[in-house]
N, C-alpha and C positions, 0 to 999 in steps of 0.2 A: 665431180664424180665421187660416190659415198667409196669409201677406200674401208673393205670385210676383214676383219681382224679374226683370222676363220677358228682360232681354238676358240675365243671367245665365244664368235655364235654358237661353237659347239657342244661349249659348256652348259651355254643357255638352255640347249636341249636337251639336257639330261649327258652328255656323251656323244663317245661314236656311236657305243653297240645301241643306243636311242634313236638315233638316227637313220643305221640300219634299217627300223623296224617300223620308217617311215615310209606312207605312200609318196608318189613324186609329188601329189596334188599337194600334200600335208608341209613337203620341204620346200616347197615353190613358196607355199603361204608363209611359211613361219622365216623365210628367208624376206619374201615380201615386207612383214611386218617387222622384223629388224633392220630392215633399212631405211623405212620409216623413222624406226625411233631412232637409227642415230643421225637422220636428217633433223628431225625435230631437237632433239638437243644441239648438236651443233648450232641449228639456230636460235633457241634460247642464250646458247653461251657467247652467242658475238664473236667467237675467236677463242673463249675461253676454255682451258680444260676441264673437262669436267670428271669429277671424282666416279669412279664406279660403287654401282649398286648392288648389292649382296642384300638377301634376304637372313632375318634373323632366325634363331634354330626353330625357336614356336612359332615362327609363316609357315618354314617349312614342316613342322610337325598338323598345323591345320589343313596342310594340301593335302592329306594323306585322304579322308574322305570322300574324295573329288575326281577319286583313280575309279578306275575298276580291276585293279589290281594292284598287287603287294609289289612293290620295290625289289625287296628281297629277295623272288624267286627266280629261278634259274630260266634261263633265255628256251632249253626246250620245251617249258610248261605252260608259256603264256603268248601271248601277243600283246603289244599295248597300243597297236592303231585300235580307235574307237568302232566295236562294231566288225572287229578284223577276225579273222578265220585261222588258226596254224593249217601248216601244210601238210602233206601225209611224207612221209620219213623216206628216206630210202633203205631199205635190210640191210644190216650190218653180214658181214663175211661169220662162217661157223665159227674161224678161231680170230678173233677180231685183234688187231696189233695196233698201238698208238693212231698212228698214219687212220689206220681206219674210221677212227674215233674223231681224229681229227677233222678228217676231210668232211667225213659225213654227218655229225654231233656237232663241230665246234664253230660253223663256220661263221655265225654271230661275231665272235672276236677274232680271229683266223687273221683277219689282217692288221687288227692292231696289234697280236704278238708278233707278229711276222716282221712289221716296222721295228717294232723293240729289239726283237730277236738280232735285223738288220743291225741297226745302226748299234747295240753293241758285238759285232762284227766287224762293224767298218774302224768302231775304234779301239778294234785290238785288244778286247778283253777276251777272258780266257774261256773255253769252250764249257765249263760249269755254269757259268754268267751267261753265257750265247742261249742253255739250254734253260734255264729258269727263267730269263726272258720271253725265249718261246712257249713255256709253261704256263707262266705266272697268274695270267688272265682265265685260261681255258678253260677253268673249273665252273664259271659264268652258264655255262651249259647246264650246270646240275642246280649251283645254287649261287647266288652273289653276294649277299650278306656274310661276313666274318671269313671272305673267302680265301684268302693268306691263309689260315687254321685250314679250311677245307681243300686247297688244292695242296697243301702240304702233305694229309693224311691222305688224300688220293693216288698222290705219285709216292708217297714216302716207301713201297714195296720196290720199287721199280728202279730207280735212281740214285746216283750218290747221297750220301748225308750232306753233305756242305750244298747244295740243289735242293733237296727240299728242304732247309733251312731257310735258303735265302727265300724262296717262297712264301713259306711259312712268313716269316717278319718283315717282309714289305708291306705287308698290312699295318703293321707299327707303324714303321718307320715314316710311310707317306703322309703319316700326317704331322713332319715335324720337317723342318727346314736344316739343311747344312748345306750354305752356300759357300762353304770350301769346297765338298764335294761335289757341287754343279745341281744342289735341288732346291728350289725355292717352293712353301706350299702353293698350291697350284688354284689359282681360282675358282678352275671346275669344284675342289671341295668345297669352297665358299657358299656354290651356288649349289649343291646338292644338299649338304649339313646345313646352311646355314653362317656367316660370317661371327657370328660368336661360339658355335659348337666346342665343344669342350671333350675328348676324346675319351672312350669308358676306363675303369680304371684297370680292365685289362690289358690294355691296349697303353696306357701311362706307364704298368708294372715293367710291361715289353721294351717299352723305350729307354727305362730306367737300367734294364740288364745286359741291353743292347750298346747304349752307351760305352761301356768297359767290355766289353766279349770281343776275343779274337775274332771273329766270325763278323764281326757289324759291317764291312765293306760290303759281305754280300749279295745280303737283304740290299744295304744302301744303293749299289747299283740297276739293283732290278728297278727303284722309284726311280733313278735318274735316265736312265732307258724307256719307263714307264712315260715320262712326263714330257716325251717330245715325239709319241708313237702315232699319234693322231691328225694326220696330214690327209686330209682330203685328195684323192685324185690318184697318192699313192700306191700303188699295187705291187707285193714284193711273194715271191710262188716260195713255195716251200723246199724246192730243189737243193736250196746251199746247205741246208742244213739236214738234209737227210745222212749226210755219215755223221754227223754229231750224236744225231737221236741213236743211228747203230751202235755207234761205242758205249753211250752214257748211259741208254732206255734198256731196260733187260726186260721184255716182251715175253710174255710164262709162252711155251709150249703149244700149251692149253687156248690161249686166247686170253684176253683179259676179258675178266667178268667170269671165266671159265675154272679158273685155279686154284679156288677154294683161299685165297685171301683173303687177311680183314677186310680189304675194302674192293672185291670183289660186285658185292652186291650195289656197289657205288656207280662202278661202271654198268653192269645191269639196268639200271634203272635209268643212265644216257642211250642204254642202247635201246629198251623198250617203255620210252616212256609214255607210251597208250595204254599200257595195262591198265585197268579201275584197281588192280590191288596188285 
């Protein structure tokens, strides 16, 4: 019996939220066809182990052609089944509040922060950390590229500073390893970037200042919560942390998207994102 090493296949796929955004026909097959291949090597290696295979940064920069869509853009703007349709939305509430954002915007990633969110919970980290784990991904709704910077300046109105901090710099940080701290770099970026990628040099600067800053545990726990959120089958409701979000989340009055914030028009744009302009 082929024994599924399930982060691994899920890395293969791009991720969870790739996964997602799979028909069942699409994850039957591609489950098909990994098991295959690791029958097939097994049997080349006779017993042997065999070394895993990461793509170098220019494969990965040649796939880019071969999409019919940009990487980068945010989970309500696109589809990536071939030939696939988005769905029509459900209307957000007049005065819209986190929760609402969430439920109905976010739900692409919803259970990989939720896992994160959990399991820094279970291990008694402190409720700043519980809420930046549940944070940290959601922004994947607007946009995914550079998005430590983008859900930083998204929540930064709303949230303590040490929260969106740690936000903000989990983008750094995940891509450096401190196996004191419990984070080893993770495959999945092997196989997204590329196994020789080279991190931009804003993203070096970050690590460099990060290094020495009171504040580096923060960011660092959000990667190590990060990096074991993707458990297939898992299902964890948002229930536990709704008095967290009450204490921590300051919800305008008005609604968010409503309250005349810099980044007001940010959430506008999750909440209607059909508009042509």
């Amino acid at each position: 019996m082929i024994q599924i090493d399930r982060r691994h296949f899920i890395a293969s796929l791009g991720g969870a939220a790739a996964v997602k955004l799979m028909s069942s026909e699409a994850k039957a097959e591609a489950l098909e066809a990994y098991m295959m291949a690791q029958l097939n090597s097994a049997t080349a290696g006779a017993g042997q182990a065999q070394p895993k295979k990461f793509p170098k940064a220019a494969e990965v920069e040649a796939q880019i052609e071969t999409r019919h869509y940009r990487r980068g853009v945010g989970n309500l703007f696109l589809t990536t089944e071939p030939n696939g349709k988005v769905k029509k939305l459900w209307p957000m509430p007049a005065k819209p509040t986190f929760l609402d954002f969430f439920t109905l915007r976010m739900q692409q990633t919803s259970n990989h922060v939720l896992q994160s969110a959990n399991r820094a919970m279970k291990t008694g980290m402190p409720e700043e950390i519980i809420l930046a784990c549940l944070l940290h991904d959601t922004v994947h709704a607007l946009i995914k590229v550079d998005h430590g910077y983008w859900g930083a300046q998204l929540y930064g109105p709303y949230v303590p500073e040490k929260v969106a901090f740690a936000i903000r710099y989990h983008q750094a940080l995940r891509f450096y390893e401190d196996k004191e701290a419990g984070y080893e770099y993770p495959d999945l970026y092997r196989n997204l970037f590329g196994e020789d990628y080279v991190p931009s040099p804003h993203i070096q600067a970050d690590y460099k200042m990060l290094k020495n800053h009171k504040w580096y545990m923060e960011p660092r726990l959000v990667t190590v919560n990060d990096l074991y959120a993707f458990e297939p089958g898992v299902v964890v409701k948002i229930d536990p942390f709704v008095d967290i979000i009450g204490r921590h989340f300051k919800n305008p009055k008005e609604g968010l998207g409503n309250d005349g914030s810099p980044v007001a028009h940010m959430w506008r744009a999750m909440a209607i994102p059909d508009n042509p302009l």
